[in-house]
C-alpha positions in Angstrom: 0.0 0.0 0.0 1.4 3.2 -1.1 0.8 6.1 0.9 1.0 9.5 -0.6 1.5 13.3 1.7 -2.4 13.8 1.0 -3.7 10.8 2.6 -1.9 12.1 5.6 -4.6 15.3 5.5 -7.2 13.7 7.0 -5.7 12.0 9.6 -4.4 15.3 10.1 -7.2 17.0 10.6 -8.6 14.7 13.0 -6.0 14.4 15.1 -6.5 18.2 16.0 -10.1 17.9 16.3 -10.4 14.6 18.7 -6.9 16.8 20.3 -9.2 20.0 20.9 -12.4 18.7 21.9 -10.3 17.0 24.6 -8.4 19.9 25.8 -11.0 22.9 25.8 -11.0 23.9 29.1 -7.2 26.0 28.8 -7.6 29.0 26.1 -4.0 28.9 25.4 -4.4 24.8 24.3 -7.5 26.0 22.3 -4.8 28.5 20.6 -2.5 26.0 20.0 -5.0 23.4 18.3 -6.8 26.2 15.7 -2.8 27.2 15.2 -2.3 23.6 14.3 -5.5 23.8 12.3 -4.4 26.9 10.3 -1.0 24.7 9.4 -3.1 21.7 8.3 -4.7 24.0 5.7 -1.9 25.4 4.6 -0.4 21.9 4.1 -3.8 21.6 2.1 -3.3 24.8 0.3 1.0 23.4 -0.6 -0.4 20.1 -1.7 -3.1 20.8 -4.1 -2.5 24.2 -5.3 0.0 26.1 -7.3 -0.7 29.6 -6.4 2.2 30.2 -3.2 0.6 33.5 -2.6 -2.5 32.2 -1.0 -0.1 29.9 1.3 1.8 33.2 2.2 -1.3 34.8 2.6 -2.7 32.3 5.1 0.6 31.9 7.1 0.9 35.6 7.6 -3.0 35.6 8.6 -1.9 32.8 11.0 0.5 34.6 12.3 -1.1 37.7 12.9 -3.9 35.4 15.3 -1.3 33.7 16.9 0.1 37.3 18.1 -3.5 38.6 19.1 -3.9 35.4 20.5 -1.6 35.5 22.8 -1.9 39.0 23.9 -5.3 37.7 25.3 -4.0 34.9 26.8 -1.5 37.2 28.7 -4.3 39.7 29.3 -6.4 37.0 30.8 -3.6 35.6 32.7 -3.1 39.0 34.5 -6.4 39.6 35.1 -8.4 36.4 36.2 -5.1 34.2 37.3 -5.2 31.6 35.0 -6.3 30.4 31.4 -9.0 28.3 32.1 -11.8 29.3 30.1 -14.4 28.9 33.3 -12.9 31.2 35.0 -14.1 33.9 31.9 -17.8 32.7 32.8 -17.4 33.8 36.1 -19.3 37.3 37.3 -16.7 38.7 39.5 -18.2 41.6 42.2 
């Protein structure tokens, strides 16, 4: 059986969705997981495309989130104590 780079895709994929439906209760996980999401599609993009400009497009669009993403992670971090995403749901008085 001869396995090719795109039947990897889907397994891919998977693995990142089973990963973040596992780990949702830390926001910086969830980060990580729709970062690894973002690479899978760009893998996509590499595989079955020609056009390199919508790959650089994407990674720089990936990039960018990953930046604002973390500034909220830090911002949350100083403000509630921790990442956990119940702690958001919280009212605080």
């Amino acid at each position: 059986m001869n396995l090719t780079p795109t039947d990897f895709i889907p397994i891919l994929a998977t693995i990142v969705l089973i990963n973040l439906s596992a780990h949702r209760r830390h926001l910086l996980m969830i980060l990580l997981f729709l970062e690894s999401t973002t690479l899978t599609l760009a893998l996509i993009l590499f595989m079955l495309s020609k056009s390199m400009f919508m790959i650089l497009v994407l990674l720089t669009f990936a990039a960018c989130e990953a930046a604002m993403g973390l500034s909220c992670v830090v911002k949350m971090t100083n403000s509630f104590g921790s990442d956990l995403i119940k702690s958001l749901s919280t009212p605080r008085c």
